[in-house]
C-alpha positions in Angstrom: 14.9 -82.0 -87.8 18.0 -79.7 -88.3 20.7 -79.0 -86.0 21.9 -75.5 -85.8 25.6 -75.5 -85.9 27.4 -72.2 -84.3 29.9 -71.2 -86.8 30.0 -67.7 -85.3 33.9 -68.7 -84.2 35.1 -70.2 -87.6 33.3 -66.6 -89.3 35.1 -64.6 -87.0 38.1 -66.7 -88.3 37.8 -66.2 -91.4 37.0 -62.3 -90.8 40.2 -62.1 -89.2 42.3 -64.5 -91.9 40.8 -61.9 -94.4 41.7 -58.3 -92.1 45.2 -59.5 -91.8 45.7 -60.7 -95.1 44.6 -56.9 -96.6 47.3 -55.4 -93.9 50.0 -58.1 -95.6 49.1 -56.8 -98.7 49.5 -53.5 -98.3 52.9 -54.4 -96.3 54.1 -56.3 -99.4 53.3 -53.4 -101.9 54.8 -50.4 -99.3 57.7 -52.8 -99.2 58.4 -53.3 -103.2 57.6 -49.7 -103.7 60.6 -48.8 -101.2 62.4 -51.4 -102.2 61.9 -50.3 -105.8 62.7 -46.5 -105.2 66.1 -47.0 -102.9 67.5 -49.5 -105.4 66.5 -46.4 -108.2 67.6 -43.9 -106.0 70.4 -45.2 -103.9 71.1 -48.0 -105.5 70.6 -50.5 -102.3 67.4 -52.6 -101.2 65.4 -52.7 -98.8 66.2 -54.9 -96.6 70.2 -54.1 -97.2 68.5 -51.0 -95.6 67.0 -52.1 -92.8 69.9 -53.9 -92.0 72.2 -50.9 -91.8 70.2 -49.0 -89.7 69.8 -51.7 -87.2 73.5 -52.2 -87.2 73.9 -48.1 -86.8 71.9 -48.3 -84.1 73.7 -50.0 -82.0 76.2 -48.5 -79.7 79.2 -50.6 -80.9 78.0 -50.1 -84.6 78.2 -54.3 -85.1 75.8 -56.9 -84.8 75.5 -60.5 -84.7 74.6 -61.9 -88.2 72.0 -64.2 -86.5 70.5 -61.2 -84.5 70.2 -59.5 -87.9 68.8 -62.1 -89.4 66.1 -62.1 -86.5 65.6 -58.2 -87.4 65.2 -58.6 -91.0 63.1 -61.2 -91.5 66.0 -64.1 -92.9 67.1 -66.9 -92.1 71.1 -67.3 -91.3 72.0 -68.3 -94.9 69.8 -65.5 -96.4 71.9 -63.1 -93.5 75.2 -63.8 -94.7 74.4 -63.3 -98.1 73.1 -59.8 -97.4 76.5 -58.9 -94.9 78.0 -60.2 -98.0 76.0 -57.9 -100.6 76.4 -55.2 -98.0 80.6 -56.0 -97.7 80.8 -56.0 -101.4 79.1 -52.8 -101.9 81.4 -51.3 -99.2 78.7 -50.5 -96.3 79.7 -53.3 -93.8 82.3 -55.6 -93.2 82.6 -58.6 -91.0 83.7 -59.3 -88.2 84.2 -62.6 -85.9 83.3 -62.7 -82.4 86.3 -62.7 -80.0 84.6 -64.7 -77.2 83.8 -67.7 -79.0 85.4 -67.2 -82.6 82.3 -69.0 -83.9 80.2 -65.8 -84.0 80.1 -63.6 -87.0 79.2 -59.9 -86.5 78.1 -57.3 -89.3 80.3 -54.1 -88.7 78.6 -50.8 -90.2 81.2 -48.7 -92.3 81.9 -45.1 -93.0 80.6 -45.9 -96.5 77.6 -47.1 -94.6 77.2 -44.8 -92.3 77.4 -41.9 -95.2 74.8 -43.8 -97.0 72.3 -43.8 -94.2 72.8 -40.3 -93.3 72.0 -39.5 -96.8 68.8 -41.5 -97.1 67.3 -41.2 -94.0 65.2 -38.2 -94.4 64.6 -38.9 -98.2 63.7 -42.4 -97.3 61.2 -41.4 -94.6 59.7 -38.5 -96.6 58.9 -41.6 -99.3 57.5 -43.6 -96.3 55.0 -40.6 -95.5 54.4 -39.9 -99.3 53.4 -43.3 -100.0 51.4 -43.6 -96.7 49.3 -40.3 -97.4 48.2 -40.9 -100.9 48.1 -45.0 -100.7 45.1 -44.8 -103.1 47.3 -43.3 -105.9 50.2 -45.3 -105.2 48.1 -48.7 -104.6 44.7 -48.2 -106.4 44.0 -52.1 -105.8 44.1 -51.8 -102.5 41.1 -50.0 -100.9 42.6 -47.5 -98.3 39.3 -47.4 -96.5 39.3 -51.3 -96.3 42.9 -51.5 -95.4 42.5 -48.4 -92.2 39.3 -50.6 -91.2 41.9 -53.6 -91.4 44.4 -51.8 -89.8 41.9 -50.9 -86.7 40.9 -54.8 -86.4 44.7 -55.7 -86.2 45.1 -52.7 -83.7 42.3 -53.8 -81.7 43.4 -57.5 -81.3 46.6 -56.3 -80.2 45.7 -54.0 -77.1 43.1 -56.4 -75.6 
């Protein structure tokens, strides 16, 4: 006699391992294609940025190193090296916080500032360029498979 085993929830599992694991994919190539074309273009990286514009945004133009970090996707050492990349390169500086004087912050500069108000529509146009025609830019990634991918994700998110 055989016992029929319901593996209907380690499938779905799997189904879902997969869906999000095309979506990372394309995430990882969008991102080294960006990161590719500011270095070419404007001579910074991607995340360096990321993290200006988070730090523009702000009202006071500064930002705890540890809440960047959070933003960007690093850890606190991986942070300070990037405030430092950024520093060297003239787009931030540091700062330390006046409550505690443990607290570091990342202070946007001019130089900075300049940078992002250059890029920004550039940068955005490359966004939507690379978006629109994914199946030139990423022919081993099946746009069709990655917007059914991207519906899945969608899906699991609004339930």
């Amino acid at each position: 006699m055989h016992m029929q085993v319901d593996t209907s929830g380690a499938s779905h599992a799997s189904d879902i391992s997969i869906t999000w694991a095309k979506v990372a994919a394309f995430a990882s190539a969008m991102d080294a294609s960006l990161d590719k074309w500011l270095g070419n273009t404007y001579r910074v990286g991607l995340t360096e940025f990321r993290a200006l514009s988070f730090v523009s945004q702000t009202s006071e133009k500064e930002l705890r190193v540890n809440h960047l970090a959070q933003k960007v996707g690093l850890n606190q050492t991986s942070a300070t090296r990037l405030v430092t990349r950024l520093e060297t390169k003239g787009y931030a500086q540091r700062d330390v916080c006046e409550d505690d004087g443990r607290g570091v912050y990342a202070v946007i500069t001019e130089a900075g500032e300049d940078l992002l108000r250059e890029a920004k529509g550039p940068y955005a146009a490359r966004v939507r360029e690379l978006l629109e025609n994914s199946s030139t830019h990423f022919p081993h990634l099946d746009a069709g498979h990655l917007s059914y991918a991207l519906h899945e994700i969608e899906s699991l998110l609004t339930t």
